[in-house]
N, C-alpha and C positions, 0 to 999 in steps of 0.2 A: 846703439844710436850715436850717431857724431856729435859733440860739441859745435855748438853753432858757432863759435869762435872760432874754431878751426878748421869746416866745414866751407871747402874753395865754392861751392855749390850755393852758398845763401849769400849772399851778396851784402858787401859793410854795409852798407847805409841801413840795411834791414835789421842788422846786429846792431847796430848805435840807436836805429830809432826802440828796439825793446829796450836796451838799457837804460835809455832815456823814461824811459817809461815808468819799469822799476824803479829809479832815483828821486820821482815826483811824485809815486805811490808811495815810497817808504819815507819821504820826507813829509805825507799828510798824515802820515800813522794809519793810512789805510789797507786793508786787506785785496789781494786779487779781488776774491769773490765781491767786496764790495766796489769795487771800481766797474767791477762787470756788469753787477747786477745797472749801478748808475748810467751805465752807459747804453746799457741796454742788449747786452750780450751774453753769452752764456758763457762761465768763469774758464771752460776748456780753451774754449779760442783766442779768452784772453789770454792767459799764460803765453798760447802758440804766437801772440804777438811780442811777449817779455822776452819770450828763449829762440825769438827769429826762426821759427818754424812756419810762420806765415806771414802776408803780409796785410797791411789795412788798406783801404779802400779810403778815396777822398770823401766818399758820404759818409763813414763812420769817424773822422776827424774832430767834428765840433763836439762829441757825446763823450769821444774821450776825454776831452779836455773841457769840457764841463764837468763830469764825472771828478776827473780830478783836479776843480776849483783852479787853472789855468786858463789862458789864452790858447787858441790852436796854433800860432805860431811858436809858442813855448817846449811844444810839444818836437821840436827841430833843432831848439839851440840851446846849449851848456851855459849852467850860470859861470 
């Protein structure tokens, strides 16, 4: 399987917004599974949004970012 970094096929913005992701999860001390479960999602799909294997949906924006004790515009821009 390709690296989603390197991967001409998955489109940056999709790789930056998982990364984004993971750096708001690891900086609450929380796990996938727990941000999944909070959000309301099953911890597979979450991942596939961490390693830009998929993308999110604007309905599932606000649960992420509840889930991880942010704003949903947070979930777009670097501290």
């Amino acid at each position: 399987m390709a690296n989603s970094d390197s991967d001409p096929a998955i489109p940056a913005q999709r790789v930056l917004f998982g990364r984004r992701l993971r750096a708001l999860r690891e900086r609450k001390g929380l796990t996938q599974t727990a941000v999944a479960v909070a959000a309301g999602m099953d911890r597979s799909f979450y991942v596939e949004l961490e390693t830009a294997r998929h993308s999110v949906s604007v309905d599932r924006i606000p649960a992420l970012a509840k889930a991880l004790g942010v704003e949903p515009h947070e979930l777009f821009t670097e501290d």
